[in-house]
C-alpha positions as CSV (number, residue, x, y, z in Angstrom):
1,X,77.9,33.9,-28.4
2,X,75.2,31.9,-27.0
3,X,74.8,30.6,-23.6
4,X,75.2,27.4,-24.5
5,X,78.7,28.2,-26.3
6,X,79.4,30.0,-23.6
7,X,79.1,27.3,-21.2
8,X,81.5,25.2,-23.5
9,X,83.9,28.2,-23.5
10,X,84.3,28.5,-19.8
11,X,87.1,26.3,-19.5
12,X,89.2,28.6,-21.5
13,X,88.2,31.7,-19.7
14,X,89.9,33.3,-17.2
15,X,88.0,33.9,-13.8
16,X,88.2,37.0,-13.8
17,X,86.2,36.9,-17.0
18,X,83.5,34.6,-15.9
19,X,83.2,36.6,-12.8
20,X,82.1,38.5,-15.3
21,X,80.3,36.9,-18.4
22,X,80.2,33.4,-16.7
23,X,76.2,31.9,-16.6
24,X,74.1,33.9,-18.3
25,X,74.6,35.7,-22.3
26,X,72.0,37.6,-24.2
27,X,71.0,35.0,-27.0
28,X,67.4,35.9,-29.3
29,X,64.9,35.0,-26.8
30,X,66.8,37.3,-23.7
31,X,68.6,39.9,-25.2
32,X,69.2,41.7,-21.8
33,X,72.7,42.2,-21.5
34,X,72.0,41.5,-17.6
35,X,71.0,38.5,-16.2
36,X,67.2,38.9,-16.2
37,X,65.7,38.4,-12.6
38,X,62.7,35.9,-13.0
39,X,60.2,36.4,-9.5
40,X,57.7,33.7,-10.8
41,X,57.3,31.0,-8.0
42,X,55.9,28.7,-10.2
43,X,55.9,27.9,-14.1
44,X,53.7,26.6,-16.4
45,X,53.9,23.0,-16.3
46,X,55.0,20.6,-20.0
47,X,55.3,17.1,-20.5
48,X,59.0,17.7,-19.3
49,X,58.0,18.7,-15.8
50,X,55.6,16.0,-15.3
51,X,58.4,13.5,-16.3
52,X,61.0,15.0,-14.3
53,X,58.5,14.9,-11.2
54,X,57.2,11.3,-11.7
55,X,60.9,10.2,-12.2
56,X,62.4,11.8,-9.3
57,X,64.6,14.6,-11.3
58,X,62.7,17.7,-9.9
59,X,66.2,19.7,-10.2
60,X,65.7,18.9,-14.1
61,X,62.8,21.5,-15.1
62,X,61.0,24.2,-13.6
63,X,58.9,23.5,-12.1
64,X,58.6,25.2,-9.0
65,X,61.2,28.1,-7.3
66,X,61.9,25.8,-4.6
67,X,63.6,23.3,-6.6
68,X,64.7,25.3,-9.5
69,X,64.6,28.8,-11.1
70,X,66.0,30.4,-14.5
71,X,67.9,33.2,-12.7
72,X,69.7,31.2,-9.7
73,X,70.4,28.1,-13.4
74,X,72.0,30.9,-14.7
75,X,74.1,32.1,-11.1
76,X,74.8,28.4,-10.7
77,X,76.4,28.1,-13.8
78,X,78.5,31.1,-13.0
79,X,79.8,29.1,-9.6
80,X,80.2,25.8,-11.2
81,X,82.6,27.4,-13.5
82,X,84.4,29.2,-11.2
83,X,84.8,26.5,-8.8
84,X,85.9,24.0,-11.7
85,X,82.8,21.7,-10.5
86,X,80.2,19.8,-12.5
87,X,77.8,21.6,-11.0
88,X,77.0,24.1,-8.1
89,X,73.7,24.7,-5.5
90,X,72.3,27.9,-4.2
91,X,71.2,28.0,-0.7
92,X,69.5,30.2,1.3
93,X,72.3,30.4,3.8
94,X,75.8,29.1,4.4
95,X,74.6,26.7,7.0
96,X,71.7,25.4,5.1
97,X,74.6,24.6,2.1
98,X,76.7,23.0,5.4
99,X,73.7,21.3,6.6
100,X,73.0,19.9,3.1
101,X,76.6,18.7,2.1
102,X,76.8,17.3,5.0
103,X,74.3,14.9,5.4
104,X,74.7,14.1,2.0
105,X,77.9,12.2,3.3
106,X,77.0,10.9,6.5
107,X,74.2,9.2,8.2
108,X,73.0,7.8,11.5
109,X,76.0,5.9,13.0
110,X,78.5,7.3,10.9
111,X,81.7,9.4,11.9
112,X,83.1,12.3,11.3
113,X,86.7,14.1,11.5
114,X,86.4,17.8,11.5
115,X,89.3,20.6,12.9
116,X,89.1,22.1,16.7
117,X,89.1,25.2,15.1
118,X,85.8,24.7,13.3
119,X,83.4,27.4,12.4
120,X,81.4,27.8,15.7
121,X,77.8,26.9,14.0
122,X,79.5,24.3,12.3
123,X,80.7,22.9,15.2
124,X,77.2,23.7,17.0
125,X,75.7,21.6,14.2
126,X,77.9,18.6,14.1
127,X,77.9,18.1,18.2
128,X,74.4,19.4,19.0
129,X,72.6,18.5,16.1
130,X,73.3,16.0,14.3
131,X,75.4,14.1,17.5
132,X,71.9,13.4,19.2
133,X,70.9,11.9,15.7
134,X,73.8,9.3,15.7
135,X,76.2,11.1,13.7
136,X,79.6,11.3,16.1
137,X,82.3,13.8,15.5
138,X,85.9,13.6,16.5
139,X,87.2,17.1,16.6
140,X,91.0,16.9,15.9
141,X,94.0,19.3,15.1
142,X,94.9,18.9,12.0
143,X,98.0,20.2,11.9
144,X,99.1,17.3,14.7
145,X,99.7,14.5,11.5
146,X,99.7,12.1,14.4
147,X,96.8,13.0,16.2
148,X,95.0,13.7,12.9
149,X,95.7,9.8,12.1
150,X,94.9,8.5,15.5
151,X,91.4,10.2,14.8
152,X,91.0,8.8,11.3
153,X,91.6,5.4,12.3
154,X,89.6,5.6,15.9
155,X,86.9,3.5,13.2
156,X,85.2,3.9,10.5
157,X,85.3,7.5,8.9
158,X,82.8,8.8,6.1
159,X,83.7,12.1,6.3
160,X,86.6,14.6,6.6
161,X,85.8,18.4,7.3
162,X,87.9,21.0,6.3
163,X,88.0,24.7,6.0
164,X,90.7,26.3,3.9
165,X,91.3,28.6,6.3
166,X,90.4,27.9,9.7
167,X,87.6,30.4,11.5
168,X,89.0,32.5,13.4
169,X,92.5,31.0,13.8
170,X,93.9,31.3,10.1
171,X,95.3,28.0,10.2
172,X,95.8,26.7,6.9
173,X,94.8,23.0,5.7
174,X,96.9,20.9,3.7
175,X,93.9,20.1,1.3
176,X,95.8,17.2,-0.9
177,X,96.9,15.7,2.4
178,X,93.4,15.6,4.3
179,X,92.1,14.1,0.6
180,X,94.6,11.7,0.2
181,X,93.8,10.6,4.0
182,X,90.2,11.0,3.5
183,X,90.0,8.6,0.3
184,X,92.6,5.6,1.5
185,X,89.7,5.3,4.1
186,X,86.3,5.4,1.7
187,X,85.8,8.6,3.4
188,X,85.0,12.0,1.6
189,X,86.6,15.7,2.1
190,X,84.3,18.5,2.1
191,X,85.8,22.1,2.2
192,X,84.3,25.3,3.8
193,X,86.3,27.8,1.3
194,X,84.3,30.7,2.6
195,X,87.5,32.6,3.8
196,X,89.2,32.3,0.0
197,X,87.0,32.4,-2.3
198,X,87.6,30.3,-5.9
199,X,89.5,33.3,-6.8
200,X,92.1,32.4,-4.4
201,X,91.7,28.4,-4.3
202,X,89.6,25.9,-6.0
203,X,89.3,23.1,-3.1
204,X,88.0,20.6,-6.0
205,X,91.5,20.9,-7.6
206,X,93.1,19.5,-4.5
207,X,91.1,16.7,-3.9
208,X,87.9,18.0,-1.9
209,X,84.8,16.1,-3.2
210,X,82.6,19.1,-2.2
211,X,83.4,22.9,-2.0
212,X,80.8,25.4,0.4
213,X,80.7,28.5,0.8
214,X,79.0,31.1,2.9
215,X,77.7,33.2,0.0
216,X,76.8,36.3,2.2
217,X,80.4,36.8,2.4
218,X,83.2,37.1,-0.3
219,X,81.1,36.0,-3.0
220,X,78.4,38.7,-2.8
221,X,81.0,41.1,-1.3
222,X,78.2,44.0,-0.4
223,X,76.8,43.0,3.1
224,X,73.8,42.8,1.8
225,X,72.2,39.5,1.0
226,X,72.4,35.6,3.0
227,X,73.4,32.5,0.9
228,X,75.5,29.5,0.7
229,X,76.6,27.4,-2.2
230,X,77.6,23.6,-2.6
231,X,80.2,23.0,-5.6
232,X,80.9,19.6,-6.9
233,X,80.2,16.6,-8.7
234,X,77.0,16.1,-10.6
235,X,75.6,12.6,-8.9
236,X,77.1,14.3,-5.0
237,X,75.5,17.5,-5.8
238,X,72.5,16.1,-6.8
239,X,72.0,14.3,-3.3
240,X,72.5,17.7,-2.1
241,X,69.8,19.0,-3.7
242,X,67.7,16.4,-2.6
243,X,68.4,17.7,1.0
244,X,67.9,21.3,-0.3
245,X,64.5,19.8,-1.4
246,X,63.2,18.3,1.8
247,X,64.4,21.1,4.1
248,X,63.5,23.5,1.8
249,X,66.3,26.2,2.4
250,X,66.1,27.2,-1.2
251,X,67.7,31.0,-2.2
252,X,65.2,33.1,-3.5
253,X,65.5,34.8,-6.9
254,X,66.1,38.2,-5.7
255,X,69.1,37.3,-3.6
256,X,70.8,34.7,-6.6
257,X,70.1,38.5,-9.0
258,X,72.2,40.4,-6.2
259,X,75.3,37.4,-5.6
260,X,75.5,37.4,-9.7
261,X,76.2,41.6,-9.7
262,X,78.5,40.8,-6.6
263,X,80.4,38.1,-7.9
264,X,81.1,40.3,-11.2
265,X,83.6,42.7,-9.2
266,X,85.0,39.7,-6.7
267,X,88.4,39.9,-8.9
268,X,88.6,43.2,-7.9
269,X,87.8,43.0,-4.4
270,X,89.6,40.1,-3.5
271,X,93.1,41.8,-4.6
272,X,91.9,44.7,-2.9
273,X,91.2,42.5,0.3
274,X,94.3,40.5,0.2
275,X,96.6,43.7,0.0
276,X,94.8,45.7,2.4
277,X,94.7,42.9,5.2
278,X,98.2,42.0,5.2
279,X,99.1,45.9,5.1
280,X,97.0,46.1,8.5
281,X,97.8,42.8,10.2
282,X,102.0,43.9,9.6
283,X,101.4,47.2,11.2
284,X,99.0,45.3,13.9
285,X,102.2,43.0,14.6
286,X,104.0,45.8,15.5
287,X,102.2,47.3,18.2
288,X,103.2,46.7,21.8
289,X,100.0,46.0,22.9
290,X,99.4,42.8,20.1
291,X,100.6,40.0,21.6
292,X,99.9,37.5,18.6
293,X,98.7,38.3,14.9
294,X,97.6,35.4,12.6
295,X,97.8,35.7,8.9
296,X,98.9,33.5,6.5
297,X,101.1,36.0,4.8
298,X,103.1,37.2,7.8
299,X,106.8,35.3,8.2
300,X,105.6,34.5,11.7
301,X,102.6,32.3,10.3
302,X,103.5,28.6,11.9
303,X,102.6,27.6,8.3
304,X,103.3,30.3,5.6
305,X,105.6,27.9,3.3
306,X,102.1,26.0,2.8
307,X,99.8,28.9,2.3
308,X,101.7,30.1,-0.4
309,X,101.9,26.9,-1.9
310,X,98.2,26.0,-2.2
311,X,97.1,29.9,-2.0
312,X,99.7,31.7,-4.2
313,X,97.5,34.2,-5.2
314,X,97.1,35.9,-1.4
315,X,94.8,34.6,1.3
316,X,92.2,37.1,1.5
317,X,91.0,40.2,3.9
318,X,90.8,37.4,7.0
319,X,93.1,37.6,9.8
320,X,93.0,37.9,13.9
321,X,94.9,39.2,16.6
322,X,95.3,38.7,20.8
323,X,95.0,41.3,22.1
324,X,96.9,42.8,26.2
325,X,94.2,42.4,28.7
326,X,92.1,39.2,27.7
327,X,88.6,39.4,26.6
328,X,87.6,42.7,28.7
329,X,90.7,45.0,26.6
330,X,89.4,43.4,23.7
331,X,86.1,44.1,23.9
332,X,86.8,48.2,24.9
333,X,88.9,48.1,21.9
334,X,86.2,47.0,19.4
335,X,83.5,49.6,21.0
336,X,86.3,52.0,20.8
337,X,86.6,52.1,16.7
338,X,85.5,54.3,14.9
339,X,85.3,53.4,10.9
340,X,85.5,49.5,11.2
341,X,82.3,48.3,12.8
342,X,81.7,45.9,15.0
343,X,80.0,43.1,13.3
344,X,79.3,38.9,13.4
345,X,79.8,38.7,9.3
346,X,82.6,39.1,6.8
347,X,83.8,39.3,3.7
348,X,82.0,43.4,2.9
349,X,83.8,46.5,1.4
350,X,83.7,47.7,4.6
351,X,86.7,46.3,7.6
352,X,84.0,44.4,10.8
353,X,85.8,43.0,13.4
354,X,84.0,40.6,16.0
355,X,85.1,38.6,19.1
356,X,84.6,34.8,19.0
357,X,83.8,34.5,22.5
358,X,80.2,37.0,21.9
359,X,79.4,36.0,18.4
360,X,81.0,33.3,16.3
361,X,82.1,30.5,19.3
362,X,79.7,31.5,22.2
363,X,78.2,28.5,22.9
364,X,81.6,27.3,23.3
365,X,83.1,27.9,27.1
366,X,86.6,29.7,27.8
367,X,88.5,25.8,28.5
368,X,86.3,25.0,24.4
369,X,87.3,28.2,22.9
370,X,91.5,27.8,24.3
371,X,91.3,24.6,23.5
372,X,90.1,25.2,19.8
373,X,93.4,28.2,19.5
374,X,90.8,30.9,20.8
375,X,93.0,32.5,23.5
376,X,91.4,35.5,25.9
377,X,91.6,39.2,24.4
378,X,91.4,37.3,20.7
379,X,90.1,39.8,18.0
380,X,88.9,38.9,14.0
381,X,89.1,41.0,11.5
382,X,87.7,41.5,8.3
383,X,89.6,43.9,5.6
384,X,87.0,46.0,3.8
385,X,88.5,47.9,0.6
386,X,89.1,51.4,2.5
387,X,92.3,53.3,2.7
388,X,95.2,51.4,4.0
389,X,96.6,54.3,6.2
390,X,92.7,55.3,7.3
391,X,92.0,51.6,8.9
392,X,95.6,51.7,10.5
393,X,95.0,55.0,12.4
394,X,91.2,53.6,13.6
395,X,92.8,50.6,15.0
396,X,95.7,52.2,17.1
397,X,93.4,55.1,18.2
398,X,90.9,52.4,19.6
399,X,94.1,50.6,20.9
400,X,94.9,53.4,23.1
401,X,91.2,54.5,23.6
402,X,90.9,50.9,25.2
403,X,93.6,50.6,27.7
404,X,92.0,52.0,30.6
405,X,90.4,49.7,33.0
């Protein structure tokens, strides 16, 4: 099969099989059976480059590894098909792929409804950023249907933000609402899907317009790269990539090589993830010194009925817990474990747990961070793959360990 039919095939295919074979097969000129890793920062140039270049299609040939190289083609290719999209975009970080979808929607003067519960850089970036430039954001829960609307029609709207699940308060986001919303007002939906993965939903499906995700997390899987990715239509993605051109926050080579051999075992991790989180956040719930746990798949979730509707195949490794004692307790209980490590990322093999008000939601104050569902002694976790019982017995060790003043 050559790439080319397997391109056509994709459709057929089921993901966990392009996690596997999707983007790249060995055809007569590459008969490697893995995807070759091509270092080359620049490329001989033909009379299709020097078209592409006068005609402003710089994403159409290689010319150069800032706009376009055969290995992260080949990883693209993978995504696109994964995501159900036209076509995908390899960054060099999740923000830079946040950054770049965003400002492919908006401009100076224009507006935009995100959640309270944004991502902290992404909410760093919309306020901080991109507020001083003229862009104004209204940050709304959108859960509240009427406060969600009296937000939407404050004025014009050109763009609705989204994350499937929200980070770190697992709040889940009616995706084909928020779109439906979103278009009756000529305004777009773009979805952070970092927490799910296209294993577990394909935002496009629902409505979204764009898809991002933080690559460094569930799609690489290994801790050991940075990434993003924009998913989507060709003509959206393309303005994307002009973005990705001027700011130049291109992934390199070696990095698109590694997400490729991560995304080949996300099947597998993601069940693994799913299982092993809601194992631990159950047991969590039932400790006296918990007083909240937030995962989608608990019958205590404010909106399980819609998680398992738009995420029936599990919700991932993400969840969070209050913890007794406020910030101080939660902070002795972090420093107290022993095999899950203390850590800003997610998405690894291995369980990291982090505290929003150090890491994630900083430069947000206490009255920010409550108002945004962030209450004192609030802890995130991230399921790694390890024994079920082994992460159980760390956590209520390190619960006792940090009850002490």
């Amino acid at each position: 099969m050559t790439n080319d039919e397997a391109r056509r095939g994709h459709g057929e295919l089921d993901p966990a099989t392009l996690c596997v074979h999707g983007g790249w097969r060995p055809d007569e000129a590459q008969r490697a059976a893995v995807l070759p890793l091509v270092r080359s920062s620049t490329f001989q140039l033909f009379d299709d480059a020097y078209a592409a270049m006068v005609e402003g299609r710089a994403d159409e040939a290689w010319i150069y590894s800032r706009l376009r190289n055969p290995t992260l083609d080949a990883v693209q290719e993978k995504l696109a098909a994964l995501e159900g999209a036209e076509r995908a975009l390899l960054f060099a970080s999740g923000m830079a792929a946040i950054h770049a979808a965003t400002l492919a929607c908006v401009g100076a003067g224009d507006r935009i409804v995100a959640p309270r519960s944004v991502y902290g850089s992404t909410w760093d970036l919309f306020k901080n950023l991109l507020g001083p430039l003229g862009v104004r954001t209204d940050f709304v829960d959108q859960e509240d249907e009427a406060a969600l609307l009296r937000a939407l029609d404050a004025g014009p709207v050109r763009l609705v933000w989204a994350e499937s699940l929200s980070n770190p308060t697992m709040a889940v986001a009616d995706l084909p609402r928020l779109a439906a919303h979103a278009h009756a007002r000529g305004a777009r939906l773009v979805v952070d899907a970092t927490f799910v993965s296209p294993l577990l939903q394909r935002p496009l499906a629902l409505g979204a317009d764009l898809v991002v995700h933080s690559a460094t997390k569930y799609l690489a899987g290994h801790s050991d790269l940075v990434g993003g990715v924009v998913c989507g239509g060709a003509d959206l993605v393309k303005q994307c990539f002009r973005k990705l051109q001027l700011a130049g926050g291109c992934m390199d080579p070696q990095g698109a090589w590694l997400l490729d051999r991560g995304v080949k075992t996300l099947h597998l991790r993601m069940a693994r993830h799913c299982e092993g989180s809601l194992r631990l956040a159950r047991r969590m719930q039932a400790h006296p010194d918990v007083l909240r746990v937030l995962h989608p798949g608990l019958e205590s979730h404010p909106r399980r009925e819609l998680a398992a509707r738009l995420l029936p195949r599990g919700s991932g490794g993400m969840w969070s817990m209050v913890l007794a004692g406020g910030d101080a307790r939660a902070l002795r209980f972090v420093r107290a474990l022993r095999l899950a490590l203390e850590a800003s990322s997610l998405g690894g093999v291995e369980t990291l747990v982090s505290l929003p008000f150090n890491t994630s939601h900083a430069r947000l104050d206490e009255r920010e961070r409550v108002a945004a569902g962030i209450a004192p002694g609030f802890v995130r976790v991230s399921t790694g793959i390890e024994e079920h019982e082994d992460l159980a017995r760390d956590f209520e060790a390190a619960l006792s360990a940090s009850r002490g003043a």
